[in-house]
PALUMTOR-233586 format. One record per residue (C-alpha): residue in three letters; chain; x, y, z. Coordinates in nm, 2 decimals, padded with zeros to 4 digits, always signed. Each point is the difference from the previous one (the first is absolute). Example, Ala and Ser with C-alpha at 12.3 -4.5 7.8 and 13.67 -1.06 7.14 Angstrom:
! residues 2
<node><tornu>ala</tornu><drenpa>A</drenpa><xx>+01.23</xx><yy>-00.45</yy><zz>+00.78</zz></node>
<node><tornu>ser</tornu><drenpa>A</drenpa><xx>+00.14</xx><yy>+00.34</yy><zz>-00.07</zz></node>
END
This chain:
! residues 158
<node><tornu>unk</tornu><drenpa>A</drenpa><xx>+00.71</xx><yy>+01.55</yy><zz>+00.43</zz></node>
<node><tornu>unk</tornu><drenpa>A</drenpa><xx>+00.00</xx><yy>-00.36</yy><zz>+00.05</zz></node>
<node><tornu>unk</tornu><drenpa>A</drenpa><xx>+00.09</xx><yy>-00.15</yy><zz>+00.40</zz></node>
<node><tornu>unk</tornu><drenpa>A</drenpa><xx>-00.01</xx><yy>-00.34</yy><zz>+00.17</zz></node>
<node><tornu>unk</tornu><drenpa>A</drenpa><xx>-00.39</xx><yy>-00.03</yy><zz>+00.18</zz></node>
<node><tornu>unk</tornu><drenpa>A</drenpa><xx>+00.03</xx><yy>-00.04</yy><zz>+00.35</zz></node>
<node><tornu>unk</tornu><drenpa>A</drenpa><xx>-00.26</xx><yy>-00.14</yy><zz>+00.29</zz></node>
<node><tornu>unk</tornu><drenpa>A</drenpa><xx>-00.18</xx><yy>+00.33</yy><zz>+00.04</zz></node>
<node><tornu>unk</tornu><drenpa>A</drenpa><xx>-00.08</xx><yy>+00.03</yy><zz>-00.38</zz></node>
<node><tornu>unk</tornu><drenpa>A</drenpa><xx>-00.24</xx><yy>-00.32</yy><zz>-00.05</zz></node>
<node><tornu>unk</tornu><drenpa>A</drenpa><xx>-00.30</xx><yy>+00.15</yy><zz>+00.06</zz></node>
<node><tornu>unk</tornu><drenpa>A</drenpa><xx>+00.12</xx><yy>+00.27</yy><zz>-00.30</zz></node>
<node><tornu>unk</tornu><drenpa>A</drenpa><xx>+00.10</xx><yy>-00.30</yy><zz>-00.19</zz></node>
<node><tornu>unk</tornu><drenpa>A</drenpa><xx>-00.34</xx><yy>-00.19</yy><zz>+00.06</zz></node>
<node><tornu>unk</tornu><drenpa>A</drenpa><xx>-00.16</xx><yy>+00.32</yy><zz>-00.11</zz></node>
<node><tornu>unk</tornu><drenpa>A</drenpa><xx>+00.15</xx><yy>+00.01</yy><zz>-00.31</zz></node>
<node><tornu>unk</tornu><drenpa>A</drenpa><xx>-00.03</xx><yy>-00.34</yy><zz>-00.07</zz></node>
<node><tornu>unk</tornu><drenpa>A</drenpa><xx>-00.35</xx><yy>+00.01</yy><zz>+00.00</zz></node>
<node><tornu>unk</tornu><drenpa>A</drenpa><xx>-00.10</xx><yy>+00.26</yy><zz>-00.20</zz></node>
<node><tornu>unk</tornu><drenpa>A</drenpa><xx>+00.30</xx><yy>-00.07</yy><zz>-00.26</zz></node>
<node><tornu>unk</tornu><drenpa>A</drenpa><xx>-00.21</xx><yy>-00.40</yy><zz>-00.07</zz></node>
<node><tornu>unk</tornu><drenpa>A</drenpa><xx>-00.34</xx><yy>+00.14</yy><zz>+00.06</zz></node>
<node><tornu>unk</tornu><drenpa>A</drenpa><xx>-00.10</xx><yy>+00.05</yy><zz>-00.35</zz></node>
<node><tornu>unk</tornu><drenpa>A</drenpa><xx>+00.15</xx><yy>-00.40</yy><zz>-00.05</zz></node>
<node><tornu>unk</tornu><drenpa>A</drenpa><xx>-00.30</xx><yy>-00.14</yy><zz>+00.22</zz></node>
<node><tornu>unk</tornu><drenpa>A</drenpa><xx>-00.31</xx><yy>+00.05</yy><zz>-00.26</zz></node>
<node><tornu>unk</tornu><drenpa>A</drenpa><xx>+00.23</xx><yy>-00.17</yy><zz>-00.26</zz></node>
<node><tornu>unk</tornu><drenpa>A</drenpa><xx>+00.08</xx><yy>-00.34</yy><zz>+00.27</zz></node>
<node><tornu>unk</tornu><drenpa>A</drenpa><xx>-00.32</xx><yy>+00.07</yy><zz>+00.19</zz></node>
<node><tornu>unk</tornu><drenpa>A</drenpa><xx>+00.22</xx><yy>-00.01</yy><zz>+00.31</zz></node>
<node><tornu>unk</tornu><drenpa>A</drenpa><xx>+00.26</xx><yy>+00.23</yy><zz>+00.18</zz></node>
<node><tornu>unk</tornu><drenpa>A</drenpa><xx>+00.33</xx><yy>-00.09</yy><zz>-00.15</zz></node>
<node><tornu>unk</tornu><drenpa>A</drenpa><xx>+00.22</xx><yy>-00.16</yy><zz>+00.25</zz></node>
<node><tornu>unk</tornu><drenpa>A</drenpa><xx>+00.24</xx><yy>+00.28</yy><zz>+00.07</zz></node>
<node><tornu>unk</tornu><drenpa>A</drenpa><xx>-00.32</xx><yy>+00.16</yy><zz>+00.13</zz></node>
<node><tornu>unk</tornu><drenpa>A</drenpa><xx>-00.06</xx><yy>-00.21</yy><zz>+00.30</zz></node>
<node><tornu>unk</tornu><drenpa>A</drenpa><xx>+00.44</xx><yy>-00.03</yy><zz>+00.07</zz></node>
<node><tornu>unk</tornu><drenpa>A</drenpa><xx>+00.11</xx><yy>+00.00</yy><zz>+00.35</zz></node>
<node><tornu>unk</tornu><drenpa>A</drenpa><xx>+00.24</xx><yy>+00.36</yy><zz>-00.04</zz></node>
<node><tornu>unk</tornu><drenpa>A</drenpa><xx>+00.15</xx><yy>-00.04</yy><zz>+00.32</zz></node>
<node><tornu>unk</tornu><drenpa>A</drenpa><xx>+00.20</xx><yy>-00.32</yy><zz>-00.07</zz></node>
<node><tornu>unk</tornu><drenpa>A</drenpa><xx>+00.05</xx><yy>+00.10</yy><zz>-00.41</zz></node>
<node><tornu>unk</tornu><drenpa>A</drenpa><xx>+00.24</xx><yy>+00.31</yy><zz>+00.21</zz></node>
<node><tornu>unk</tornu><drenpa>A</drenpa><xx>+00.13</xx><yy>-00.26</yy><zz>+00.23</zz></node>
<node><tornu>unk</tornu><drenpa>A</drenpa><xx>+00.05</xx><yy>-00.30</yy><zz>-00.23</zz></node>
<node><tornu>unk</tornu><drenpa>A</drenpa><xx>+00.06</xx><yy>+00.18</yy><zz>-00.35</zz></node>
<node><tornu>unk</tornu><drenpa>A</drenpa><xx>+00.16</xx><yy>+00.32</yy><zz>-00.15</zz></node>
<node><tornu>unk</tornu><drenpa>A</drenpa><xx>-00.26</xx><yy>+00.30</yy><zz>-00.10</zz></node>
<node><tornu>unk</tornu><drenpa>A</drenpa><xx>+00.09</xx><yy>+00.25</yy><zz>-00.15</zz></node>
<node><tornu>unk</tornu><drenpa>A</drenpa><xx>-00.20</xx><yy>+00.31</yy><zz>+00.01</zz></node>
<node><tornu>unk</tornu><drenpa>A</drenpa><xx>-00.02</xx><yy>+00.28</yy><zz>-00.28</zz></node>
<node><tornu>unk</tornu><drenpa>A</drenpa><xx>-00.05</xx><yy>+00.31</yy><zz>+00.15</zz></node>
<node><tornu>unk</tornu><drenpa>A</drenpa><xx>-00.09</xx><yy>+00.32</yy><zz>-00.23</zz></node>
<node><tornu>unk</tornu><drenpa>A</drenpa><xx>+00.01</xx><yy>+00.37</yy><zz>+00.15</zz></node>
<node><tornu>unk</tornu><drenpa>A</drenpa><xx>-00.13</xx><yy>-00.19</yy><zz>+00.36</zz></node>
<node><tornu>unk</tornu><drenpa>A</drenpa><xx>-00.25</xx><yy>-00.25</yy><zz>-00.14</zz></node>
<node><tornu>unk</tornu><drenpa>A</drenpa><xx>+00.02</xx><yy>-00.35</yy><zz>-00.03</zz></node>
<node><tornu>unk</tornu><drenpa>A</drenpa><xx>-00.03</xx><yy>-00.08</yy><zz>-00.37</zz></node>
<node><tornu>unk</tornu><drenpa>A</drenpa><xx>+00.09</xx><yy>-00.30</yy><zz>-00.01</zz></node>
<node><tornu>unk</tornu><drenpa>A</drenpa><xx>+00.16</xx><yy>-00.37</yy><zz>+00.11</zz></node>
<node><tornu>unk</tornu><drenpa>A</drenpa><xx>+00.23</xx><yy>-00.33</yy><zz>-00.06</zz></node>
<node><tornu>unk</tornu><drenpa>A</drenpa><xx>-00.01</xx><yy>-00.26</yy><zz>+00.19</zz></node>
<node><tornu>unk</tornu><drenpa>A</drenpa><xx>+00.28</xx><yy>-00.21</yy><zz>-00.02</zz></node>
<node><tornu>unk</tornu><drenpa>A</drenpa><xx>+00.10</xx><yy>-00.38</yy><zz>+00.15</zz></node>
<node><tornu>unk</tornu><drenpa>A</drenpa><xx>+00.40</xx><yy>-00.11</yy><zz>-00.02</zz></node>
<node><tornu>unk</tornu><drenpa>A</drenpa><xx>+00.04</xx><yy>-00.34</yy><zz>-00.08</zz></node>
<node><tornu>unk</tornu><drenpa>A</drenpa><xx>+00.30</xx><yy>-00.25</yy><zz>-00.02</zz></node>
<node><tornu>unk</tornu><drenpa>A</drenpa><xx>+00.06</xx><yy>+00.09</yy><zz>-00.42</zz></node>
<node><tornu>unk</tornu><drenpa>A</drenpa><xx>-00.28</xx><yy>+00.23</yy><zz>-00.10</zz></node>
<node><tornu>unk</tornu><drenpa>A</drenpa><xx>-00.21</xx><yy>+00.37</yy><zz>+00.15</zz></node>
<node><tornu>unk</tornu><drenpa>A</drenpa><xx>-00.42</xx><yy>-00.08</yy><zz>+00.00</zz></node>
<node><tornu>unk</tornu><drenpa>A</drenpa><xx>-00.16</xx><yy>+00.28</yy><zz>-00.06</zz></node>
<node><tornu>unk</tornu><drenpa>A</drenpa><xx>-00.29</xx><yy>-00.06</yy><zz>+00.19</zz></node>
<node><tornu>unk</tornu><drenpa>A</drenpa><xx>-00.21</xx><yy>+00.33</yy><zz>-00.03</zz></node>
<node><tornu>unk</tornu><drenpa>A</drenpa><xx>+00.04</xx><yy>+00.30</yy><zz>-00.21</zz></node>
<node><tornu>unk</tornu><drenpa>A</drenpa><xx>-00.27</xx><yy>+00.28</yy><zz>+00.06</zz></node>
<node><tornu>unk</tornu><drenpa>A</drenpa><xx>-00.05</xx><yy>+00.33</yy><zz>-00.10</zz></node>
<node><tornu>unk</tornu><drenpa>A</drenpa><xx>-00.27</xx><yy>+00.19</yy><zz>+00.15</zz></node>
<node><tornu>unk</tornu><drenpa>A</drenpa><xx>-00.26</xx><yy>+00.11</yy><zz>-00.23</zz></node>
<node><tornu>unk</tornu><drenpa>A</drenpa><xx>+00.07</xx><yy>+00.40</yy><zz>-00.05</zz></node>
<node><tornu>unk</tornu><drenpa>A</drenpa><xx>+00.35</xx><yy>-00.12</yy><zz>-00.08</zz></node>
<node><tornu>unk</tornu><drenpa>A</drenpa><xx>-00.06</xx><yy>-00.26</yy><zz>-00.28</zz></node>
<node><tornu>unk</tornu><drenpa>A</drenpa><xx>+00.09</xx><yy>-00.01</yy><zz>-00.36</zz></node>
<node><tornu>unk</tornu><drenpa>A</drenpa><xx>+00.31</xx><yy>+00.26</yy><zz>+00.07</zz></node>
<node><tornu>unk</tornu><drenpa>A</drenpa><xx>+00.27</xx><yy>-00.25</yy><zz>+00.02</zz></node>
<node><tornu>unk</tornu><drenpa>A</drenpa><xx>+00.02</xx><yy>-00.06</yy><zz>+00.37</zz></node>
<node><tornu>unk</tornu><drenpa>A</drenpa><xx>-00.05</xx><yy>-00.36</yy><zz>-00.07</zz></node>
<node><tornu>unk</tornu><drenpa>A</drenpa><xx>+00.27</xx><yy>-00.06</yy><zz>-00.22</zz></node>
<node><tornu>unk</tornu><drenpa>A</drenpa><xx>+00.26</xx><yy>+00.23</yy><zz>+00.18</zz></node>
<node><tornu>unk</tornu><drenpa>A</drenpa><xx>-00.04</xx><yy>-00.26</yy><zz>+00.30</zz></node>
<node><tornu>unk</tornu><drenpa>A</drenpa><xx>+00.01</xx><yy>-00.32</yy><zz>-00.20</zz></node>
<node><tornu>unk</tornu><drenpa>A</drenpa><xx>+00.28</xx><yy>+00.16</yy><zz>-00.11</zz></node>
<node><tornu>unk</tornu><drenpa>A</drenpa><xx>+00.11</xx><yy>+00.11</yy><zz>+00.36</zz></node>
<node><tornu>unk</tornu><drenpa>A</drenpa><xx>-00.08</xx><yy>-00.40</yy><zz>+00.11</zz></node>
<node><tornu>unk</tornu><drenpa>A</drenpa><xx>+00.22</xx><yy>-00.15</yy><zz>-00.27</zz></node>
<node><tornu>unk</tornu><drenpa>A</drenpa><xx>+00.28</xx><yy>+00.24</yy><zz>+00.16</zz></node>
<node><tornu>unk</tornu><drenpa>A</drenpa><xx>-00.04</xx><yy>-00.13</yy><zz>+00.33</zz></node>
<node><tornu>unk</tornu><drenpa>A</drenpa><xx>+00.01</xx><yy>-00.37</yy><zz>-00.14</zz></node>
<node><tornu>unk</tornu><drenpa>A</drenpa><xx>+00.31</xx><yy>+00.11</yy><zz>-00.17</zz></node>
<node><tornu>unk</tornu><drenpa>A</drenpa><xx>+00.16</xx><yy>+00.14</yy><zz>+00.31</zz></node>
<node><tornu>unk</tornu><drenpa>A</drenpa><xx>-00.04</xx><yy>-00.28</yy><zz>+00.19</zz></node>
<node><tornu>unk</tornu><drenpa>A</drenpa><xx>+00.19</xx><yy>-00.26</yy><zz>-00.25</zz></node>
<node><tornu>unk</tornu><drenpa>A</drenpa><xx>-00.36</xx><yy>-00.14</yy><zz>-00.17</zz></node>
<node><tornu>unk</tornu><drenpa>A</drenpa><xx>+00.01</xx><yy>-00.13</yy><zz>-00.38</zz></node>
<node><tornu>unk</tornu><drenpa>A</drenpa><xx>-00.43</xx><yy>+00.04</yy><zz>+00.02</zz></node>
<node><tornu>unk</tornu><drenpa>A</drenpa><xx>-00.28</xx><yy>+00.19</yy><zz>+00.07</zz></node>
<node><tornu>unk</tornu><drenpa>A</drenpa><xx>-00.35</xx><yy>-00.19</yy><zz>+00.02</zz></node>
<node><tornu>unk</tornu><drenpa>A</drenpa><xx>-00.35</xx><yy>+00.11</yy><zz>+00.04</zz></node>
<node><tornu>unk</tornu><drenpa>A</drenpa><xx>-00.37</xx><yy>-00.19</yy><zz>+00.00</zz></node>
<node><tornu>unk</tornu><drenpa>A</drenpa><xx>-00.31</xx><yy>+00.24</yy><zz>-00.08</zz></node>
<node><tornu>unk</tornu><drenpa>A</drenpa><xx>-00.36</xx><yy>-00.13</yy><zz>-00.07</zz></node>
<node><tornu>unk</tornu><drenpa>A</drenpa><xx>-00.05</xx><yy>-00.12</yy><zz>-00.36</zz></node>
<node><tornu>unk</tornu><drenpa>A</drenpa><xx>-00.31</xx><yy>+00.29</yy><zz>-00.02</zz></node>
<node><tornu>unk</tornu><drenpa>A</drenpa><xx>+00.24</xx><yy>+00.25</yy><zz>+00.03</zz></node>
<node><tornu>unk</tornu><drenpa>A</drenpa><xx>+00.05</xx><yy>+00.08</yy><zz>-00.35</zz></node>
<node><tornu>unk</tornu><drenpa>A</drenpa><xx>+00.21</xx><yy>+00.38</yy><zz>+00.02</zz></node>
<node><tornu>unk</tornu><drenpa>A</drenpa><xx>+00.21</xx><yy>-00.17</yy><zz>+00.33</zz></node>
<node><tornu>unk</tornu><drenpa>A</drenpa><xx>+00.07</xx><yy>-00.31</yy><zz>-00.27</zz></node>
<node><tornu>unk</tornu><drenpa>A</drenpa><xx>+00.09</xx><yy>+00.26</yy><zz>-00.29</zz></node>
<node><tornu>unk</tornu><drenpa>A</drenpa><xx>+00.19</xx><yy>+00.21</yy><zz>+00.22</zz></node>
<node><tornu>unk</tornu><drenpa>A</drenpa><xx>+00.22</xx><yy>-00.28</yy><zz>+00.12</zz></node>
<node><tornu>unk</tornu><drenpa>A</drenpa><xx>+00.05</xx><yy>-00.15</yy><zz>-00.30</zz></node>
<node><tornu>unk</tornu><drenpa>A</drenpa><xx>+00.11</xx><yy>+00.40</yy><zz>-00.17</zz></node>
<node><tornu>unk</tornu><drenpa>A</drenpa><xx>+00.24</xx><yy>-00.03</yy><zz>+00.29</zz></node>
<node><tornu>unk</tornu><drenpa>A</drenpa><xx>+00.17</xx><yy>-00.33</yy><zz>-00.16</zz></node>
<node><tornu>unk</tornu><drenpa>A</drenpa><xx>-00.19</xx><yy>-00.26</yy><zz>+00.26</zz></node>
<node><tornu>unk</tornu><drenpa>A</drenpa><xx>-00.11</xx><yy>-00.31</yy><zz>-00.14</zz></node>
<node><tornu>unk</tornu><drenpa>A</drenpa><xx>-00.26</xx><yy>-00.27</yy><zz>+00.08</zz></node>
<node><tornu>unk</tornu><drenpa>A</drenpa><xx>+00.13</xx><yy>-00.30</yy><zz>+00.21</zz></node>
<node><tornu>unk</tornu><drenpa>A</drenpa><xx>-00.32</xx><yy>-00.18</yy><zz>+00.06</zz></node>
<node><tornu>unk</tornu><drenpa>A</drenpa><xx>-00.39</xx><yy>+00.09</yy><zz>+00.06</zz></node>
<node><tornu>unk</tornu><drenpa>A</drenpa><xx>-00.13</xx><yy>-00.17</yy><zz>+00.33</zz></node>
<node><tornu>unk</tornu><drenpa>A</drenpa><xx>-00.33</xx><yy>-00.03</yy><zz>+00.11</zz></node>
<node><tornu>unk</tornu><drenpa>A</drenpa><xx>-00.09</xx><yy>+00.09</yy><zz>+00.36</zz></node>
<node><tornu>unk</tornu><drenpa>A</drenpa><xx>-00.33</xx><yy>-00.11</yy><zz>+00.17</zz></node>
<node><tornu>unk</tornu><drenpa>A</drenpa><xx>-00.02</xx><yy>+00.32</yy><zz>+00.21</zz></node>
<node><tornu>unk</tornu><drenpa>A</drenpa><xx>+00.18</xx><yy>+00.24</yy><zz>-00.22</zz></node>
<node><tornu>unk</tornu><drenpa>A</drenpa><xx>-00.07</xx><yy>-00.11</yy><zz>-00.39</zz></node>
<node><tornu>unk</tornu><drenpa>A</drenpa><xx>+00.29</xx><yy>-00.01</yy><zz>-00.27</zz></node>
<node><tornu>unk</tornu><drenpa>A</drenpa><xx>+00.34</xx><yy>+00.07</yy><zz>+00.14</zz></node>
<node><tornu>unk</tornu><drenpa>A</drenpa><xx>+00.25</xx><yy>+00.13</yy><zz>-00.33</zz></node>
<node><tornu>unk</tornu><drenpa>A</drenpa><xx>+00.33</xx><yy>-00.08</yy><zz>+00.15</zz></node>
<node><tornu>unk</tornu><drenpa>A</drenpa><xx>+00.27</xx><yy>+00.21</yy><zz>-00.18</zz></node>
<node><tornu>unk</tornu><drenpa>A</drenpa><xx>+00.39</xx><yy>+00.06</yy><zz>-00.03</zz></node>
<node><tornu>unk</tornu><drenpa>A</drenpa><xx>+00.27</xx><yy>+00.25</yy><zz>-00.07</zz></node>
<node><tornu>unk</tornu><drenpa>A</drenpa><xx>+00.37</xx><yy>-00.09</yy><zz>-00.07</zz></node>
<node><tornu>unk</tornu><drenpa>A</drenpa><xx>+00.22</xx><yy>+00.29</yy><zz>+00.14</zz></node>
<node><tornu>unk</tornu><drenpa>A</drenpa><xx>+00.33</xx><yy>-00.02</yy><zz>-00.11</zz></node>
<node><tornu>unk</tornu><drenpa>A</drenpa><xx>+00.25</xx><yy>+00.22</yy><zz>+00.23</zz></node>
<node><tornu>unk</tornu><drenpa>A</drenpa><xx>+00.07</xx><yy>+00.22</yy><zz>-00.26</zz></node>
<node><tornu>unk</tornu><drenpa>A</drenpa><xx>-00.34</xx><yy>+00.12</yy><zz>+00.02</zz></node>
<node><tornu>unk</tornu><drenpa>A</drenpa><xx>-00.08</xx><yy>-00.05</yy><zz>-00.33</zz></node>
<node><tornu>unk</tornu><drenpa>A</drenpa><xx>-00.39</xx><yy>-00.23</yy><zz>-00.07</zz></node>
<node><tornu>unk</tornu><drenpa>A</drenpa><xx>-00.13</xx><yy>-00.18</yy><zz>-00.23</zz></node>
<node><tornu>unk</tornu><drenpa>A</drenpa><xx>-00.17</xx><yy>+00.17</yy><zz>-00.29</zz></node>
<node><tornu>unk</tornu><drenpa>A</drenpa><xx>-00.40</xx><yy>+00.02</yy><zz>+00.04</zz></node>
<node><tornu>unk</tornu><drenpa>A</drenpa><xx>-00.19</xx><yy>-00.26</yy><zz>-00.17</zz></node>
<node><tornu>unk</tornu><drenpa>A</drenpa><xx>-00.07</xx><yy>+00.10</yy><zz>-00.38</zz></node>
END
């Protein structure tokens, strides 16, 4: 079951977080920046959405509204829930709510290290905007969707 995060579920969402990017901090020698996030306002300020699977918290999308496009801004699937799909049901589930609310585009940034976030995205039909480097946080890989309102997406890369 999927529902809307409200206040009382940060600390759950924190929780998850954390373990779902701890095995990315030997490969950036830091914690990854979703790590150290401030929960509270992401479930005032954004839209998370919270995977639930017979009572558990599996997983998370964490989503930002903007003027012509949805920002993903964190996708996170705790770690006894990985490699099952999760993942992909709620980039799927995000797209839906960028559809829903009128946007043409769904956009995401993830640190160039991680490699299986990059090829999942790009399975999913995102591409590669631009690489930015960040003095605190390393390379930033800026990347884009088109979503067309029939719901139909661009073919993954070859």
């Amino acid at each position: 079951m999927i529902r809307r995060a409200g206040p009382a579920d940060a600390a759950a969402i924190r929780a998850l977080t954390r373990a779902a990017y701890a095995k990315w901090v030997p490969v950036i020698g830091r914690e990854p920046r979703p790590m150290t996030a401030d929960y509270d306002a992401a479930v005032r300020d954004h839209l998370v959405d919270l995977l639930e699977l017979g009572g558990t918290l599996a997983a998370l999308v964490e989503m930002a509204p903007a003027a012509d496009h949805l920002l993903i801004v964190n996708l996170a699937v705790a770690p006894a829930f990985q490699g099952q799909g999760h993942g992909r049901a709620l980039m799927a589930h995000a797209e839906e709510v960028a559809r829903s609310r009128g946007l043409g585009e769904a956009r995401l940034y993830t640190h160039g290290r991680f490699a299986a976030n990059l090829r999942l995205y790009g399975r999913l039909g995102y591409r590669v905007d631009r690489e930015e480097e960040h003095p605190q946080f390393g390379m930033a890989v800026h990347m884009s969707k088109p979503l067309p309102k029939d719901g139909a997406s661009r073919p993954p890369a070859a």
